[in-house]
TIDO-526584 format. One line per 5 residues: number of its first residue (from 0); their letters; for each residue x, y, z of C-alpha. Coordinates in Angstrom, 2 decimals, always signed. Last residue first. Layout:
// TIDO-526584
NUM) A) X:Y:Z  ...
END
This chain:
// TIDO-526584
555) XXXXX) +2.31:+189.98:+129.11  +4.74:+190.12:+131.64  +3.19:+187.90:+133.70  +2.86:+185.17:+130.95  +6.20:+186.19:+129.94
550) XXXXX) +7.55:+184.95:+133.24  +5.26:+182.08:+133.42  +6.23:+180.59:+129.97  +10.13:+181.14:+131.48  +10.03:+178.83:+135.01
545) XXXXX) +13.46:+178.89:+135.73  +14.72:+182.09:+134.81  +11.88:+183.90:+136.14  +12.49:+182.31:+139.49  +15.97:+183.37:+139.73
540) XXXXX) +15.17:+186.76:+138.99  +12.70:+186.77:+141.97  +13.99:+184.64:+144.40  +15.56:+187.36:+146.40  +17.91:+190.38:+145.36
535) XXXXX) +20.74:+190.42:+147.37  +20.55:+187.04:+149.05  +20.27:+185.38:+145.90  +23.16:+187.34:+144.81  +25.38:+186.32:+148.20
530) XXXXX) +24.83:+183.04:+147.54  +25.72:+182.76:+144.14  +29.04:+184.21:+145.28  +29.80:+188.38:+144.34  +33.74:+188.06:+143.22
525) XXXXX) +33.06:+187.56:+139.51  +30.97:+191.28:+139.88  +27.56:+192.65:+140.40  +25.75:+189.57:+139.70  +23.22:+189.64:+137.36
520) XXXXX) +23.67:+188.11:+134.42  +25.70:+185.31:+135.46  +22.96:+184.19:+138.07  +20.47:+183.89:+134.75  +23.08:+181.38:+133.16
515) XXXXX) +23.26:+179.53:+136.88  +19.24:+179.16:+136.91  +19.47:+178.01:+133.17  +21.62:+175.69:+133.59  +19.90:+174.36:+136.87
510) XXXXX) +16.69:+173.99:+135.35  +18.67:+172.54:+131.93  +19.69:+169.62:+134.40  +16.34:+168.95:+136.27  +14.34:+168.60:+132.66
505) XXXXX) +15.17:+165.31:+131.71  +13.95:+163.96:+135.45  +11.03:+165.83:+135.38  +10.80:+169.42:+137.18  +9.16:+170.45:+140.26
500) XXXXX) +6.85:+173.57:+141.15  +8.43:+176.52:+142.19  +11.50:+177.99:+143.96  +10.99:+176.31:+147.36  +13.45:+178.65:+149.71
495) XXXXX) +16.34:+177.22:+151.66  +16.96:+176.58:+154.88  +18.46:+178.77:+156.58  +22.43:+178.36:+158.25  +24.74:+182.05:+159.43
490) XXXXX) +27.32:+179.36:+161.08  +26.95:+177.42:+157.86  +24.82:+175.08:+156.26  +22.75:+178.00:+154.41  +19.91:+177.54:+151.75
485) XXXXX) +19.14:+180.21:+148.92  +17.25:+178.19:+146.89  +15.34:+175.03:+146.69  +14.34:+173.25:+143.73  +11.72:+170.17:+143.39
480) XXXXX) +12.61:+167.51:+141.08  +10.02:+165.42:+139.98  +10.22:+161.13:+139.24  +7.22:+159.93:+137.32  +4.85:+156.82:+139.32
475) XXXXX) +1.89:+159.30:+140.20  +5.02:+162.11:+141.52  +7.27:+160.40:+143.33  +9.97:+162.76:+144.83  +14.00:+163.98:+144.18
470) XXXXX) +14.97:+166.90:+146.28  +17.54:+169.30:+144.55  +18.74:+171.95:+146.41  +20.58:+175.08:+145.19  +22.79:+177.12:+147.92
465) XXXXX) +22.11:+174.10:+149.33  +20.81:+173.45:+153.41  +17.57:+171.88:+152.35  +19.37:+169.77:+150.14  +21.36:+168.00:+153.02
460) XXXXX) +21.84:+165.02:+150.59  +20.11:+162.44:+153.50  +17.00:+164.69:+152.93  +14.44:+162.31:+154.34  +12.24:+163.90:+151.66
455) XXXXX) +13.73:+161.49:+148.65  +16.92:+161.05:+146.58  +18.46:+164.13:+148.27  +20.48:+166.32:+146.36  +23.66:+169.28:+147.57
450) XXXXX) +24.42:+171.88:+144.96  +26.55:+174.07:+147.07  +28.31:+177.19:+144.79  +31.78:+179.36:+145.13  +33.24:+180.19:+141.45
445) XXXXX) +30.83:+180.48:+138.50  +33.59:+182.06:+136.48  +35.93:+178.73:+138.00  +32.94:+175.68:+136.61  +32.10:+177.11:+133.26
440) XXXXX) +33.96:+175.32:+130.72  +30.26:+174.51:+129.00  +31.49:+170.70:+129.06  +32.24:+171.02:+132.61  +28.94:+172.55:+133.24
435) XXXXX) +26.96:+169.58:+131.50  +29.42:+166.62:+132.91  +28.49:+168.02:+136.84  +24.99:+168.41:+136.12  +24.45:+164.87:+134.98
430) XXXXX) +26.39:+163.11:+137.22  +24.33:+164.82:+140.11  +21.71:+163.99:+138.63  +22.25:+160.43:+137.65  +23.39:+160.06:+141.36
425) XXXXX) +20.26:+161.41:+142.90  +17.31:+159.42:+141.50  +14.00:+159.50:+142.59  +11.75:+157.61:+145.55  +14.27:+156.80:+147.87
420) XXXXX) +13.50:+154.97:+150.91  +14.86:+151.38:+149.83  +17.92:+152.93:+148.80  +20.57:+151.79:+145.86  +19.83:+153.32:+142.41
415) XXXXX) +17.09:+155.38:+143.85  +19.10:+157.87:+145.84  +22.30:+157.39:+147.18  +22.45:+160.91:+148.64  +24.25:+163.37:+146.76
410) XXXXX) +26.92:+166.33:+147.47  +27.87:+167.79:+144.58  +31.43:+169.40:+144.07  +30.39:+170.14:+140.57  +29.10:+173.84:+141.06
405) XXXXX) +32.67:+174.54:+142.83  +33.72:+174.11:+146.25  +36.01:+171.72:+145.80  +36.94:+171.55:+142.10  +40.43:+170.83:+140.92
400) XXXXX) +39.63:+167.03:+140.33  +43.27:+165.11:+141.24  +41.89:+161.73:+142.22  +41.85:+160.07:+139.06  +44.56:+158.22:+140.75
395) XXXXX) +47.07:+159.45:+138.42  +46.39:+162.95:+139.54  +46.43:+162.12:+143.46  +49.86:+160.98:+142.40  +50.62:+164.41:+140.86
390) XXXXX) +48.87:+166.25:+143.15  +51.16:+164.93:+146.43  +54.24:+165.28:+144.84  +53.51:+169.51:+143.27  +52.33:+169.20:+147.41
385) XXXXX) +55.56:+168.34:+148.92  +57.01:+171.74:+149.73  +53.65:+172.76:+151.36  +54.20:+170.63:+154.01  +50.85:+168.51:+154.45
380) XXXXX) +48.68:+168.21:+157.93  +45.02:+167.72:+157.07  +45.10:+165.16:+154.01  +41.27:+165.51:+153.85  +38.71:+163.31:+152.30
375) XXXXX) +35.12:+164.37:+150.37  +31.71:+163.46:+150.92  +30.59:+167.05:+151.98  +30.17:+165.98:+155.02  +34.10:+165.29:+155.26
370) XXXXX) +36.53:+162.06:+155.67  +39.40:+162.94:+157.37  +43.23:+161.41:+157.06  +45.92:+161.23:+159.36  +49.21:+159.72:+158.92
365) XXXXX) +51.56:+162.94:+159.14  +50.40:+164.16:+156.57  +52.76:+163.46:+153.66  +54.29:+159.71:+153.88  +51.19:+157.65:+155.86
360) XXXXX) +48.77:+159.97:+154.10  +49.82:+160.06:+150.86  +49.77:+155.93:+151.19  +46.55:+156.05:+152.73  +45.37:+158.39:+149.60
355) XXXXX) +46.89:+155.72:+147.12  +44.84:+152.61:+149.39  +41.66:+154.21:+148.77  +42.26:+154.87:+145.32  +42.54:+151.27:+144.26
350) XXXXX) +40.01:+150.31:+146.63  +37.65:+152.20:+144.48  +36.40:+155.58:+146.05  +32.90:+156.49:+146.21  +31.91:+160.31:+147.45
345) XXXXX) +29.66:+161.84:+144.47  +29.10:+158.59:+141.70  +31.97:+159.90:+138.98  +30.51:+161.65:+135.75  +32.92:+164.81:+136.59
340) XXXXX) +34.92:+164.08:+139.00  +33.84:+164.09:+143.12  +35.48:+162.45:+145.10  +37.92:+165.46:+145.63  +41.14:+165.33:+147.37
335) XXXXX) +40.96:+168.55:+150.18  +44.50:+169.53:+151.15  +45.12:+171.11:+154.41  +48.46:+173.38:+153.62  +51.49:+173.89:+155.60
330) XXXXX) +54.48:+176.02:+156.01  +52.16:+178.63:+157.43  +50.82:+176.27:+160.31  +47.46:+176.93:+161.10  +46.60:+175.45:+157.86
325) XXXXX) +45.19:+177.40:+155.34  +42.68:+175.67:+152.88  +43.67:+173.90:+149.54  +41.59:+172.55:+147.23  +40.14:+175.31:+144.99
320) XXXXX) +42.78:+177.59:+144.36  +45.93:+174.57:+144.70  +43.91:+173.00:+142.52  +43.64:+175.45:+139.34  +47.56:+176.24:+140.09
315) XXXXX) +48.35:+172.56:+139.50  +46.65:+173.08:+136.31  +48.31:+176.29:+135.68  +52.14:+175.59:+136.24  +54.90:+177.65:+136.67
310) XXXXX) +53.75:+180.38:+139.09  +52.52:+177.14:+141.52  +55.74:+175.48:+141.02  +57.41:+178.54:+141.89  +55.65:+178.73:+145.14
305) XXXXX) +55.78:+175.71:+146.15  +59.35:+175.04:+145.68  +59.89:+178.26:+147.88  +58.48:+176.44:+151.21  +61.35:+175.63:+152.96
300) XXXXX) +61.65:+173.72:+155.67  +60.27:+173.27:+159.60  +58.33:+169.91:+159.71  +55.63:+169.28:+162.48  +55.80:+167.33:+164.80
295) XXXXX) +52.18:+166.09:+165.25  +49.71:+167.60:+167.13  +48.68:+166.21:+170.24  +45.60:+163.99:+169.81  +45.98:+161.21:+171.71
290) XXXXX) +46.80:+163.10:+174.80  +42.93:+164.99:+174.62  +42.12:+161.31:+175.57  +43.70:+161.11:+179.06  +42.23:+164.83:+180.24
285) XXXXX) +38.70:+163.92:+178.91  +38.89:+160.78:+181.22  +39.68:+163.33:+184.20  +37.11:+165.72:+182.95  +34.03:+162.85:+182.62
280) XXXXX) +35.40:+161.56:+186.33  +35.15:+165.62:+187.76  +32.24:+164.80:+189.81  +29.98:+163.43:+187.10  +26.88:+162.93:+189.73
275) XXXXX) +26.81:+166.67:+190.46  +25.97:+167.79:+187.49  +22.52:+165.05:+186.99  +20.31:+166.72:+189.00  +20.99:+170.39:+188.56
270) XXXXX) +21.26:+169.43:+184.73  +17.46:+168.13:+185.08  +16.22:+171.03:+186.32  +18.17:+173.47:+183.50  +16.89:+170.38:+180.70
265) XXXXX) +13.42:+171.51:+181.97  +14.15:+175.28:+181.90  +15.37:+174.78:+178.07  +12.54:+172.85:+177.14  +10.25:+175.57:+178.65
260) XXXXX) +12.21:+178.40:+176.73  +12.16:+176.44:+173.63  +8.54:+175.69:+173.13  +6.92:+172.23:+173.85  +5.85:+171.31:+170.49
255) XXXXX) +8.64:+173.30:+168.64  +11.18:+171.58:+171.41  +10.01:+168.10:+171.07  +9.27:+168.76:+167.20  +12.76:+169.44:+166.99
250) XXXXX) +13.78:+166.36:+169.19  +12.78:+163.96:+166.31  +9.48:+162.11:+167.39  +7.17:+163.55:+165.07  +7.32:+161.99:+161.87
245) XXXXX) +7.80:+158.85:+164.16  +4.13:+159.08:+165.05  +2.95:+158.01:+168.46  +6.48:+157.63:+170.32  +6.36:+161.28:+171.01
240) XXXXX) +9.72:+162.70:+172.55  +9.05:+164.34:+176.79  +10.82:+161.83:+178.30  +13.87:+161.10:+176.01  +13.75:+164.60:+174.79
235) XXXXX) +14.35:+165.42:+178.89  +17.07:+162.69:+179.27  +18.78:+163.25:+176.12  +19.05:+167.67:+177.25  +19.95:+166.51:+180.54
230) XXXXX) +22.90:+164.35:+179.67  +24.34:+166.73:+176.91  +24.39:+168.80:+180.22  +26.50:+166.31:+182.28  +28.55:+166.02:+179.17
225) XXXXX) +28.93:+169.73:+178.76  +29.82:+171.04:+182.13  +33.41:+171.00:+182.32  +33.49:+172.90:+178.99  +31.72:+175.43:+179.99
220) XXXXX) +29.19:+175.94:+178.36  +28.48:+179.69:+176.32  +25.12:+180.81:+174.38  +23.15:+177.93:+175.91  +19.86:+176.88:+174.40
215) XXXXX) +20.51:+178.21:+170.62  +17.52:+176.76:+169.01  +18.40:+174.55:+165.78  +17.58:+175.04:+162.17  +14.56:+173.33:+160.82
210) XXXXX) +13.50:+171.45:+158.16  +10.26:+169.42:+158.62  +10.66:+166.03:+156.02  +13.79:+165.57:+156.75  +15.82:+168.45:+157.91
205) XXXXX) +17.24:+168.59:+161.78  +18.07:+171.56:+164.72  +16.57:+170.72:+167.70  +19.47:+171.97:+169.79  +22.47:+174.54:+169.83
200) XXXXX) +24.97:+174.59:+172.53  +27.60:+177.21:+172.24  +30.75:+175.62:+173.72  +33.29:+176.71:+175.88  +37.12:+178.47:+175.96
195) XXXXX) +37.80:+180.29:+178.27  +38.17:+184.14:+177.02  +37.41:+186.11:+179.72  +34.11:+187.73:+177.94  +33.22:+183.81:+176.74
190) XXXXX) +35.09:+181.97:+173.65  +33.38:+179.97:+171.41  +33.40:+176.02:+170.36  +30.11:+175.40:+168.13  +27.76:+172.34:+170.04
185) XXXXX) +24.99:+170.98:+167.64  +22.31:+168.97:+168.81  +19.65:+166.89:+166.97  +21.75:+168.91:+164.13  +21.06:+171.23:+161.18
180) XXXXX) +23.22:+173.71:+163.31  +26.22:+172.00:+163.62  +26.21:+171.84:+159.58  +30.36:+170.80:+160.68  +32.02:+173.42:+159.01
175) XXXXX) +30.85:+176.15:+161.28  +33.26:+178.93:+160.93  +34.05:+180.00:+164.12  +36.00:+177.32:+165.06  +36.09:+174.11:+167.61
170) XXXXX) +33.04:+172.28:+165.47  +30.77:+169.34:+167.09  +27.92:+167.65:+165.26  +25.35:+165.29:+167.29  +22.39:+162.98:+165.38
165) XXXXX) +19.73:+161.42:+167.77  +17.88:+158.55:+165.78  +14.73:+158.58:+166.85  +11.61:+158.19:+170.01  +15.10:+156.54:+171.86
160) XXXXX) +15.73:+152.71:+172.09  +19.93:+153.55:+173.20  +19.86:+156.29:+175.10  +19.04:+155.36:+178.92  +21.26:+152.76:+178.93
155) XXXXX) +24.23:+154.26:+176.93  +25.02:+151.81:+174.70  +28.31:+154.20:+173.10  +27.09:+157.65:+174.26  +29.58:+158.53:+176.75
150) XXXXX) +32.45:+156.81:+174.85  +31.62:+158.83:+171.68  +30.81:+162.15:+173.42  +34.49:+161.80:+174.92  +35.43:+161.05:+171.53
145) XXXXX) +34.06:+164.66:+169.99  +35.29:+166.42:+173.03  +38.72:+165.32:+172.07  +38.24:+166.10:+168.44  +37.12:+169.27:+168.68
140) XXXXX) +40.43:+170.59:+168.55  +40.45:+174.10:+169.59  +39.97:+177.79:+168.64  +40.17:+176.93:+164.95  +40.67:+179.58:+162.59
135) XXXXX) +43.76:+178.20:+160.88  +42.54:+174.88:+160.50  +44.42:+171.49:+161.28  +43.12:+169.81:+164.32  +39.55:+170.05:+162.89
130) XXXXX) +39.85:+170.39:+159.11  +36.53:+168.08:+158.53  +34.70:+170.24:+161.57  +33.40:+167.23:+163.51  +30.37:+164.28:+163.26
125) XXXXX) +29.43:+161.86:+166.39  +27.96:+158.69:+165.00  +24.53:+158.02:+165.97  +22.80:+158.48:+169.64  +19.94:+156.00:+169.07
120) XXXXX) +17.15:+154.68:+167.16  +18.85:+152.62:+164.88  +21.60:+152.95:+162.52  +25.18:+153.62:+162.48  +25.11:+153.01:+166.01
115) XXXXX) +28.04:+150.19:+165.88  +29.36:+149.35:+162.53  +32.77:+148.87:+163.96  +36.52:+150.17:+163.55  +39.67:+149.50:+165.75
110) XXXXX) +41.59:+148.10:+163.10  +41.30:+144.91:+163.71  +37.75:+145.11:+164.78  +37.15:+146.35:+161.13  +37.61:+143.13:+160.13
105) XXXXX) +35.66:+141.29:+162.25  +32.88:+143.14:+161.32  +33.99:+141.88:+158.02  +33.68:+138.70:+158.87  +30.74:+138.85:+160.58
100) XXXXX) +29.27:+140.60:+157.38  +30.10:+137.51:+155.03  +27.05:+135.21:+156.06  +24.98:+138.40:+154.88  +26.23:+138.90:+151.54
95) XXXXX) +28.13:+143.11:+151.04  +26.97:+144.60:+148.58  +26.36:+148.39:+149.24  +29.35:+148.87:+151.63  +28.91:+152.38:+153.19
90) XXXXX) +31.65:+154.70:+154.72  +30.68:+157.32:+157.50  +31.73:+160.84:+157.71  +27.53:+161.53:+158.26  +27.31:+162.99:+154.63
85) XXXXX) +28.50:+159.51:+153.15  +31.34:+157.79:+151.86  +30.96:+154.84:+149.63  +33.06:+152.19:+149.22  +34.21:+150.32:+145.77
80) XXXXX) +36.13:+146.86:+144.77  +32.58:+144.97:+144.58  +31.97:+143.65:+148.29  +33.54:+141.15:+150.60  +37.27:+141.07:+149.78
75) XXXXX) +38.19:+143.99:+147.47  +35.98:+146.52:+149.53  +36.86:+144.83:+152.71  +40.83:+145.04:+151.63  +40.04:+148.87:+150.63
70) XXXXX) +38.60:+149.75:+153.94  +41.79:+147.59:+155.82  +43.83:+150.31:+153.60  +42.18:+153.28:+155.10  +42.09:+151.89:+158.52
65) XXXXX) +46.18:+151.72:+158.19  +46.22:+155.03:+157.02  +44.44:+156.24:+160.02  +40.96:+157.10:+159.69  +39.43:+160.62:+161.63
60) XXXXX) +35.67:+161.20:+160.41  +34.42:+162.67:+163.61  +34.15:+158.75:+164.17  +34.10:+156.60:+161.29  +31.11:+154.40:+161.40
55) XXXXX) +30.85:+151.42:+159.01  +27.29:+151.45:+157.26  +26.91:+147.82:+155.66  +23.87:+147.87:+153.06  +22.35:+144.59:+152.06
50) XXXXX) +21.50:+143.58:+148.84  +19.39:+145.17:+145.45  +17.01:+147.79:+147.24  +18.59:+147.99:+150.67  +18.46:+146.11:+153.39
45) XXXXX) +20.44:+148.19:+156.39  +23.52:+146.39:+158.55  +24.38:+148.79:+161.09  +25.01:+146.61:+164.04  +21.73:+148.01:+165.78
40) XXXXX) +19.83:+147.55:+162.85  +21.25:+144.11:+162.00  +19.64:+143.45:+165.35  +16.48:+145.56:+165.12  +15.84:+143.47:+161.49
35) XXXXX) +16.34:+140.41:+162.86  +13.19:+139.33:+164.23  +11.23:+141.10:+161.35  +13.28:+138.80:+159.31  +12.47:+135.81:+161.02
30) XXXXX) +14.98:+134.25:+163.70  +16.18:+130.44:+164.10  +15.97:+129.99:+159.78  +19.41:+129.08:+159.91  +21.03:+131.89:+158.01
25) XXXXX) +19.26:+134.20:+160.34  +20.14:+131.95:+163.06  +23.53:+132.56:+161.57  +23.18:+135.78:+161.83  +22.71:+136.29:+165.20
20) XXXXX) +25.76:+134.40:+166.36  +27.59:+136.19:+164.41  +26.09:+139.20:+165.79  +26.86:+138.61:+169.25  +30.77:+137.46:+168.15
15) XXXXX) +31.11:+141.20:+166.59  +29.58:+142.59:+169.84  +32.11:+140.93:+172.30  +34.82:+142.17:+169.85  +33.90:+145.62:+170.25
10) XXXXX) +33.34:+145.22:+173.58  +37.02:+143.82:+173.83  +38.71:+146.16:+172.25  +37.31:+149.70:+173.88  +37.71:+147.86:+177.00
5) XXXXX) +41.25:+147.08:+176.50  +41.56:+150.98:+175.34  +41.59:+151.66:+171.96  +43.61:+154.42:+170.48  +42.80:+157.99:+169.62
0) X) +44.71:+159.68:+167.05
END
């Protein structure tokens, strides 16, 4: 894992005394609200609903055990015993009291964590591949690049009071884990014809309120090349980006607006420009960081507990199907601990838990841990032999769910029981569905679904990109749920398709049941995903399923 430099520590530490001086003219009465607000902002402290909102950044999602535990003390300290981890690998504190935050800022600094550019109209934190390092298909670790984008971008002159936020995702396999292509810019590791190593570079992708998936501007970067060129694309968005409407300011109305081939021949210009002025210093840093991340040493012994524990017993069988991914190493296994049970809030962890997967960490992955998009966190390096261990005590942590992947593994935005923004409810849905299907013993036939909800059109739940997505809006004062099908976060990503009109809040959940019931029916076998049905035979069936009176109206 990366360490902090001197610099690293002390700008970290100069901004933690900046804002504690800030705040207490807060406190004080010295600044207004609307004084403060780009401050907080920039320190990523949101006001939510009921209190502030802390959002602690967690780049490409990599913690340390010790960073794990130091989340728990916060949680126990300044807030109510809980964190929150979100679909940008971030955690969120949602009560934390404002003469408390420097403190906790301070905190983090102790563990080489901050809040800085988790909000604001700048480059945000940098998201990875979840199993980066670890996975069996991966052509490299990301994670290098990843900090190297970090440094680059951390108050970058230019970048930091841009038309938006500016959201970057970076995978180093094939299979895009990292929703690279819903991104501001999203760069997937490939190979060219000689097989160097490079990145695809994929920009203007973004949901919200105008879904769309990203342009492909470069089919293969070098690798040399790609901060000079991340340069050029910021540069020309920064120029070019409306400042007149911020519904239209993202970067993927810069490049709709302006049309991809003459975006990409302006950032071409300004790359010319700006190439030369690197001269190898971005490589030589990139050289000293990619030593942090070596991979551990691993652990050569046998594996042939595993398997008889696995023929021996079915409910450590049912996880090791669903939350276990092939490590690059045969005697290991990446191990995916779900926050996601069956009535839980999707991605909070109490302290409690926080500080039993820092402990599996520290002893059984080679202290590393991940947190996903999907609101999840990885143990990314464990020897097979000690996984009965490992599920046990995830098991008396409540963290043992055997479901990643599954109809229940739903990602959900806050929604209206904490945001500001929201205008529905996500977590009561997402509660809700999860208790109904595991009640109806359902969850394995189904096998491979995304049910991903957003609390309002900002689409912080990734909805757009569900297999089935759930967007919460206002409708005259009554929450409706609007459902999208057939969406793609993946290397092959689409958004999805609007089914129909919306549904009330007690009508969402049998929607859904009766949209899975009607997938049952028709697939060709258990092995043929949701996704691959709906792709099969369209919205059609689906649609008759959910909205019944019409389909006998029609029929009729």
């Amino acid at each position: 894992m990366y360490k902090y430099s001197d610099f690293d520590e002390s700008f970290v530490r100069a901004r933690v005394a900046q804002f504690t001086g800030q705040v207490e003219r807060r406190i004080s009465g010295g600044l207004t609200e609307d004084e403060f607000r780009p401050l907080r902002l920039m320190n990523g402290l949101y006001l939510q609903l009921h209190a502030y909102m802390l959002r602690v950044a967690v780049p490409y999602g990599t913690l340390s055990p010790r960073q794990m535990r130091q989340l728990a003390y916060i949680a126990d300290t300044w807030d109510k015993g809980y964190g929150h981890f979100t679909t940008r690998q971030n955690i969120q504190y949602n009560w934390p009291k404002l003469p408390d935050v420097p403190a906790i800022l301070g905190a983090l600094a102790d563990v080489e964590m901050h809040a800085n550019q988790t909000s604001g109209n700048c480059i945000r934190n940098v998201t990875s591949d979840h199993f980066a390092g670890a996975a069996a298909d991966e052509i490299e670790d990301p994670r290098p690049v990843a900090e190297l984008i970090r440094q680059w971008s951390t108050d970058h002159p230019e970048f930091q009071f841009l038309g938006r936020k500016f959201k970057i995702a970076i995978t180093g396999a094939p299979n895009d884990r990292a929703v690279t292509k819903a991104h501001d810019i999203g760069l997937r590791m490939v190979r060219n014809e000689q097989g160097a190593p490079g990145f695809e570079v994929i920009v203007g992708g973004g949901l919200g309120r105008t879904p769309m998936i990203g342009v492909t501007m470069k089919p293969f970067l070098p690798k040399a090349d790609l901060l000079p060129y991340l340069e050029a694309v910021l540069s020309v968005y920064n120029t070019l980006g409306r400042r007149d409407n911020k519904y239209k300011a993202r970067i993927k109305i810069t490049v709709h607006e302006t049309g991809a081939e003459e975006f990409a021949r302006l950032v071409e210009e300004r790359f010319a420009v700006i190439r030369p002025l690197f001269s190898g210093i971005d490589q030589d840093l990139l050289a000293d960081i990619e030593k942090a991340f070596a991979p551990p040493a691993y652990r050569n012994a046998p594996v042939d507990g595993f398997d008889a524990f696995y023929a021996a017993d079915p409910v450590f069988r049912a996880w090791a199907d669903t939350n276990l991914t092939e490590h690059k190493n045969a005697q290991y296994a990446i191990v995916t601990i779900s926050l996601k049970a069956p009535g839980q809030t999707p991605g909070d962890a109490t302290s409690d838990q926080m500080r039993v997967m820092a402990d599996l960490a520290e002893r059984y992955s080679h202290g590393e841990l991940r947190v996903s998009h999907e609101q999840n966190i990885i143990l990314p390096h464990v020897h097979k032999s000690d996984l009965p261990t490992v599920h046990a005590a995830l098991t008396q942590a409540g963290l043992g769910t055997a479901n990643v992947g599954l109809i229940s593994d739903i990602i959900a935005c806050p929604g209206m029981d904490y945001c500001a923004l929201a205008t529905a409810r996500s977590i009561p849905v997402a509660q809700g569905i999860a208790l109904r299907f595991n009640e109806l013993k359902l969850e394995h036939d189904i096998g491979p679904l995304k049910i991903k909800i957003s609390g309002c059109i900002n689409a912080c739940g990734h909805h757009h990109v569900g297999h089935i997505g759930i967007l919460g809006l206002d409708r005259a004062g009554v929450e409706n749920y609007q459902i999208t099908l057939g969406g793609d976060g993946t290397e092959t990503a689409v958004v999805g398709e609007r089914a129909g009109p919306g549904f009330a809040y007690d009508e969402i959940i049998p929607a859904i049941e009766r949209l899975i019931t009607a997938y049952l029916e028709v697939r060709l076998s258990p092995d043929e995903t949701f996704l691959e049905t709906y792709r099969r035979l369209g919205l059609g069936p689906f649609k008759a399923a959910l909205y019944p009176e019409d389909a006998a109206r029609n029929a009729a």
